[in-house]
N, C-alpha and C positions, 0 to 999 in steps of 0.2 A: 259629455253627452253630445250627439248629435242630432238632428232633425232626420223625422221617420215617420211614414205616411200611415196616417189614420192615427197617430198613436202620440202624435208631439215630440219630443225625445226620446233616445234609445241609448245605453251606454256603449263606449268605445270598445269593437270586438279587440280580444287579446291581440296583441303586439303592433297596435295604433294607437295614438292618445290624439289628443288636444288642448292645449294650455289655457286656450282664452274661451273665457264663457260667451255667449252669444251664437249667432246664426255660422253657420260651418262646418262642412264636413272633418272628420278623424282621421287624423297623417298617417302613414307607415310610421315606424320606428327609424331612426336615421343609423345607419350603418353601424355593427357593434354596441347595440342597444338594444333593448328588449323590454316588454310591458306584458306578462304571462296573465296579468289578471283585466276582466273589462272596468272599463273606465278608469283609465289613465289618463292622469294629467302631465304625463312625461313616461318618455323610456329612463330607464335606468340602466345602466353601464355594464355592458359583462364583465364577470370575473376576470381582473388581468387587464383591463378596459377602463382608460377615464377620459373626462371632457377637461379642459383648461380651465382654469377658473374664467369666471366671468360668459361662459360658453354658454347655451340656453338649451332648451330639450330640445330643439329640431337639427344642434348639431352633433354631426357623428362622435362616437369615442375613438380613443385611438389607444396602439399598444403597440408594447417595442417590437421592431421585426425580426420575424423569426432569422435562425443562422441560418446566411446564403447557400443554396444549393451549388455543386459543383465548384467549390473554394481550390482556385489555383496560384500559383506564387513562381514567378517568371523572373531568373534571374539572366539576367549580362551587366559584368562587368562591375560598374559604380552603380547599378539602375536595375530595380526590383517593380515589378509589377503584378498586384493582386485583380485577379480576375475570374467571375462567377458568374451565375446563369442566369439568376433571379431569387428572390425569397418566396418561402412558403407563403408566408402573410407579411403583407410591406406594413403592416401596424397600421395603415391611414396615411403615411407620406409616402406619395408617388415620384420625389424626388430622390428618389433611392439608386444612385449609380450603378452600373454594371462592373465599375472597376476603378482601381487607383492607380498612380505609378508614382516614384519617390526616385530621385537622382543623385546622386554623391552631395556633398555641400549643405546647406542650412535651408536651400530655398523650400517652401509647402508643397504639399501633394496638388498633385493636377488633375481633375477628376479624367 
């Protein structure tokens, strides 16, 4: 519920909530979340969409990302290199590279 003139309180319109009772307006939903009925005390997760544990309702869901668009594989020699355009939906991590490359030997990929 939030405060509403002439009327006292008013329930949170669909796909805003508010967790703590008292004085304060009703949030959005946080990214990949959703609250379809009024008065929400939290978004709940879309299908395919979770929070971590311990995460609280103002923070986003997240979900694996989709398969990269334009997936290409660069070969010379000892040294292969995958390289793409972007993902349909990065899931919620923006640390999502454009691309790998991998060299002969043991050493790890290099973003």
């Amino acid at each position: 519920m939030e405060p509403s003139e002439g009327t006292g309180c008013r329930p949170c319109p669909p796909q805003t909530f508010k967790a703590e009772p008292g004085g304060g307006r009703c949030r959005p939903c946080p990214p990949q979340s959703e609250a379809p009925s009024p008065g929400a005390a939290g978004c709940r997760c879309r299908p395919g969409s979770y929070r971590a544990h311990g995460e609280g309702p103002a923070e986003p869901c997240s979900a694996p990302p989709s398969a990269p668009r334009a997936l290409a594989a660069h070969v010379n020699a000892s040294r292969v290199r995958l390289s793409w355009r972007g993902l349909g939906v990065s899931g919620g991590d923006l640390g999502v590279p454009g691309g790998v490359s991998r060299s002969g030997g043991s050493r790890g990929c290099s973003p």
